[in-house]
Steps between C-alpha positions, in 0.01 A plus 500: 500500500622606812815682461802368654596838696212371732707216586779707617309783669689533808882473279634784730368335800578146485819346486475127486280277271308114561788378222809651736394175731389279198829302513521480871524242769200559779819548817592814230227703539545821700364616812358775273317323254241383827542839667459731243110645471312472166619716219120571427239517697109533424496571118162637403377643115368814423132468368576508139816251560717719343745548782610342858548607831703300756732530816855380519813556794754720455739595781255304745236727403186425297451736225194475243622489070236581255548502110342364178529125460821581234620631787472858367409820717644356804408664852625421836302642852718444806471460895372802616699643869420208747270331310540193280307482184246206526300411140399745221116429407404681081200693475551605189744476207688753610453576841587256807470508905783417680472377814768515822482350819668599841543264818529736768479465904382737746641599819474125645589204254183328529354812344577376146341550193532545110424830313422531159523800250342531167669726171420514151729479206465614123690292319560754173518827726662328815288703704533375841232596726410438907147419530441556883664777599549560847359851645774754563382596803575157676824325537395193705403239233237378719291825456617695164203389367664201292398143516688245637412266222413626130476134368142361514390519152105428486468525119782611202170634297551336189286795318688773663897523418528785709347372810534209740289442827667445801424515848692705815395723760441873372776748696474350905217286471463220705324256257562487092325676233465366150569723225611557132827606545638702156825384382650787403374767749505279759111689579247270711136473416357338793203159418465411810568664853655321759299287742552401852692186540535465079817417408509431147236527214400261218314617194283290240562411159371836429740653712223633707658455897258279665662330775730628851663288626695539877545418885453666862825476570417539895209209481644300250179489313498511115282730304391429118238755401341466156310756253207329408236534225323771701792719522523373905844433662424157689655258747612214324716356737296193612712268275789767370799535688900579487591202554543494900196256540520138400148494438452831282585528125779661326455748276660514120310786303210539293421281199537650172218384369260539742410703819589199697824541725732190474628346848687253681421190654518156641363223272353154611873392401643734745651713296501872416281580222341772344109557436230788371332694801194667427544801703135615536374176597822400648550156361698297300352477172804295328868347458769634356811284567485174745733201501490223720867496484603871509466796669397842292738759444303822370368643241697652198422815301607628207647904626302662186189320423473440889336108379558254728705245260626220724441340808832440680583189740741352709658119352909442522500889317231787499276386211262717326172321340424726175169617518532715178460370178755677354795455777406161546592500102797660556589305809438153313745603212808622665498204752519266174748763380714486800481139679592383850461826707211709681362783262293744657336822262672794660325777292331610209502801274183693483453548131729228361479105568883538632549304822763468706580175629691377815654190514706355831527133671687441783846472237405806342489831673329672239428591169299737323319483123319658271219337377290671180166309444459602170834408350543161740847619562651436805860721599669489789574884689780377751577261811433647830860368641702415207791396669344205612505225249146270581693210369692469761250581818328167622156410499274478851325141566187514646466235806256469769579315908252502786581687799505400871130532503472335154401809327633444177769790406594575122860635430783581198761302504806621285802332426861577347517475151763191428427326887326176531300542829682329733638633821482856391598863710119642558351797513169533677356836377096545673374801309393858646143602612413279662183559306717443151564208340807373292411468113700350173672876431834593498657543842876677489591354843299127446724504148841651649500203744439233234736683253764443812423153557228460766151333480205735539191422723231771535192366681156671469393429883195548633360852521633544124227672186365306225418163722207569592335671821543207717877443398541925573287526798701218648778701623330648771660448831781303325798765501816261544275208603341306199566769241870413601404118474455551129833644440619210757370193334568607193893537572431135622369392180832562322676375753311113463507545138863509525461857248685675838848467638343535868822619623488802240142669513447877589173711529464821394247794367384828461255648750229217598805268368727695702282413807489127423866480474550612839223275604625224337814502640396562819208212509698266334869523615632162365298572178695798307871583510418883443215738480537833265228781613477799263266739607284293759291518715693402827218724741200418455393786821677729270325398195193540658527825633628648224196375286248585741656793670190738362221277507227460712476188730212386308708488163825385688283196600443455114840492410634281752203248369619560178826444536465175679633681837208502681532336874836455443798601711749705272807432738444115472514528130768787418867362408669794665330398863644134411846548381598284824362182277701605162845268526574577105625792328286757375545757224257810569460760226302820523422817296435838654264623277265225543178623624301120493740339830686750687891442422590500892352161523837300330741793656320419859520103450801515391594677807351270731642212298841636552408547863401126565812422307322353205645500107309780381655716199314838382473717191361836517385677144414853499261449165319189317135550711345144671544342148865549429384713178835645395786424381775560791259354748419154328871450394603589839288255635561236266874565550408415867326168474751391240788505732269408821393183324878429343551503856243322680366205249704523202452357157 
């Protein structure tokens, strides 16, 4: 029986419960409840199941608890200087890597990039250790002999607890090494030596490294080199790619079960699926996971055994398809257990048949169980946002309206609990990306705006995942022209439906959405009443030079293809060259740490709105990152657009 202390792990921490609310009306639930982060974050079990590790927020910093399941022997590891701790991975039961992660710039902003540092913890001495350490004799990160990144894991060497391979460049290497990197000493026993152009390394089910994988960052061409039966390091880059070419596959890892590597590609149906490549006679020798209606996701491996144990996909959530007897057992009972909601496996003990199970919808947040095979008992660990009561967020409809090119366009529609549709305040939300898509999970902002009394619409327009390749490749050239349309006509739709008060509709998002906003309101003038920005991309010169400013030409040409830009005129589609069109106000909010769109972009549109005389209001955060992560930063902005759309559409 799970002890009830586990329930109430973080006691000292939190402050508010999912009953505080129970009794509530939806207008009565606090700015807080959306804009507070998760209590726990990315619970995993030690191999024999006997204890937990997990990462909560305290003080608006993450910190990582470990202890027994009675919630005995509890350990906290903290943010370390300037950098914020990121996920805690078990190697064994009593010893853990902790990983941290730093965004950092240098000298220009479009020199930006994330750095990554890797300690060990003992959970019974507390031992603390630095893995990398930098040589004394340099000061400049760049060349104290450090990596940049210390997270590419290759293999956790389920027979070794005192190893894990990982690849980085050895001291000032150019290209990565792999290695068996020991967890206490931190001492590096080189595998394989780094190769020109090799980026990364894959090893076998044997954990034998077999495969390079990289790119000529000056050429653009992509280099997959493979160890074959012979011992020979071959080209096998005919079919293989990074994904840069349409017509090249994508690469997933080696099977588990066999020396063939698994990859990605484009079915008869059009959409991404996944296949068996023979690597010596490079072929594909079989199938793995194809739908005709949806678009693979990955593969999913258990951390320990390193088996592949389910085949993940993209429907209205991320779905995984069980592969393993045993979790597709496990997977089978709790969902008759616990009815109604999207279950996905999130671990397993090594030496038990304890599982921990994740449950969420888009009503739900989170929550987190225990699951023991052998007993069949289910218990539940915690809710990842307690003070939000699921009974009282509302529940997305799917519907589906052509376009102005009758490309049919699939969208969430969500509605205040207690309103009949009719003549409702609206919300248009297009997600981030644009290569994302909108799915049924919990949204703080889609569910603040409902909870406040205004209908929901958040269209997946073309150039969004899990459609197919068509539906994604679609978007090319179509940066506020028929990508726009979708948003558009879907506005429309509620409008002859009668769902939308047409005199009370206003467009916002984050990022991508940020960008239609602006667009929206600047295409369609007569259309929206008010456009809220947060984090967007209002330049897309400055995008683009910031994302290419170190590549070559060839793989700048790549990226504008990729991103749909290619032949297109960046002033003709970037809102802060067209604020002249905008005759609505406009709320612009921006965080200075984000290193995704540079933060100038709202402050300079602003400016030039306030120039031209146009409505423009702007909120400037010093913390929260592009996805308003924290907790000052996302009740800031909600604050914001609360009293903006008080203002502007009402309820």
């Amino acid at each position: 029986m799970l002890k009830r202390t586990l329930l109430s792990l973080l006691a000292t921490i939190l402050l508010l419960s999912a009953q505080a609310f129970a009794q509530n009306k939806p207008s009565d639930i606090p700015i807080e409840a959306f804009a507070k982060q998760p209590d726990m974050m990315s619970l995993k079990l030690s191999p024999n199941g006997d204890a937990i590790a997990m990462i909560t927020v305290l003080d608006n910093q993450r910190i990582a608890i470990i202890q027994n399941l009675d919630g005995s022997e509890r350990k906290y590891v903290g943010p370390r200087e300037k950098y914020e701790l990121a996920t805690v991975y078990w190697v064994n039961n009593d010893d853990l890597l902790i990983m941290y992660r730093f965004n950092k710039t240098k000298g220009v902003k479009s020199m930006r990039f994330a750095l990554s540092k890797l300690h060990s913890f003992n959970r019974k001495t507390e031992k603390f250790s630095e893995l990398f350490k930098p040589d004394a004799r340099y000061k400049d990160f760049m060349w104290n002999r450090v990596p940049f990144n210390q997270n590419d894991f290759i293999s956790w060497l389920p027979d070794d607890p005192m190893h894990v391979m990982m690849s980085a460049p050895n001291g000032n290497e150019e290209y990565p090494a792999a290695f068996k990197l020991n967890i206490k000493s931190g001492a590096r026993k080189t595998v394989r030596s780094g190769m020109r152009f090799i980026g990364s390394w894959r090893a076998d089910r044997n954990d034998e490294v077999r495969l390079g994988i990289g790119r000529d960052w000056q050429s653009g061409k992509d280099y997959i080199k493979y160890k074959n039966n012979a011992g020979n390091w071959v080209d096998v880059s005919r079919d293989l790619g990074l994904g840069a070419e349409d017509n090249k596959y994508g690469i997933y890892g080696f099977d588990t079960q066999s020396d063939n590597l698994i990859i990605r590609g484009i079915s008869e149906f059009g959409k991404k699926s996944m296949y068996k490549y023979d690597l010596e006679t490079q072929t594909i020798v079989g199938t793995v996971f194809e739908d005709e209606n949806y678009d693979a996701g990955g593969i999913i491996k258990d951390q320990f055994s390193q088996k592949i144990i389910g085949l993940a996909y993209y429907a209205e959530t991320r779905r995984v398809k069980y592969i393993d007897p045993l979790w597709q057992s496990v997977h089978k009972q709790v969902s008759q257990m616990v009815r109604g909601i999207s279950l996905e496996i999130y671990s397993k003990a090594k030496d038990t048949n304890r599982f921990l199970v994740y449950a969420s919808s888009e009503q739900l947040p989170g929550m987190y169980f225990l699951y023991d095979h052998d007993t069949k008992q289910l218990s539940p660990i915690a809710q990842t946002q307690p003070e939000v009561n699921s009974r009282l967020m509302a529940p997305y409809g799917s519907i589906t309206y052509k376009s102005s090119d009758d490309l049919e366009i699939q969208a969430y529609l969500t509605l205040p609990l207690g309103k009949a549709p009719k003549k409702l305040p609206v919300i248009i939300w297009p997600h981030g990306g644009p290569q994302s898509r909108t799915s049924k999970n919990f949204s703080p902002f889609v569910q603040f705006f409902a909870n406040r009394g205004y209908a929901v619409l958040q269209p997946n327009f073309r150039g969004s995942t899990g459609f197919g390749e068509d539906f994604q490749l679609a978007m090319r050239g179509e940066w506020g022209d028929k990508m726009q349309d979708d948003v558009t006509y879907g506005t429309k739709w509620l409008i002859d439906q009668g769902i939308a008060d047409p005199d009370r509709i206003c467009i916002g998002g984050i990022s991508y959405g940020g960008y239609a906003a602006a667009m929206g309101v600047i295409k369609e003038p007569s259309l929206y009443k008010c456009a809220i920005s947060v984090n967007g991309v209002l330049d897309i010169n400055d995008m683009i030079n910031t994302d290419t400013n170190h590549m070559s030409e060839a793989n700048k040409t790549i990226y504008m293809r990729r991103m749909g830009l290619a032949g297109v005129d960046p002033k003709t589609i970037s809102p802060k060259h067209l604020v002249n069109k905008v005759t609505v106000p406009m709320l612009l909010i921006s965080a200075k740490d984000d290193l995704t769109v540079n933060w100038e972009n709202a402050r300079d549109m602003h400016k030039a709105m306030k120039k031209n005389g146009k409505n423009s209001e702007y909120v400037s955060l010093n913390e929260g990152r592009h996805s308003m992560l924290t907790l000052k930063s996302r009740k800031t902005a909600m604050e914001a657009m609360e009293k903006f759309l008080d203002k502007h559409i009402g309820k």
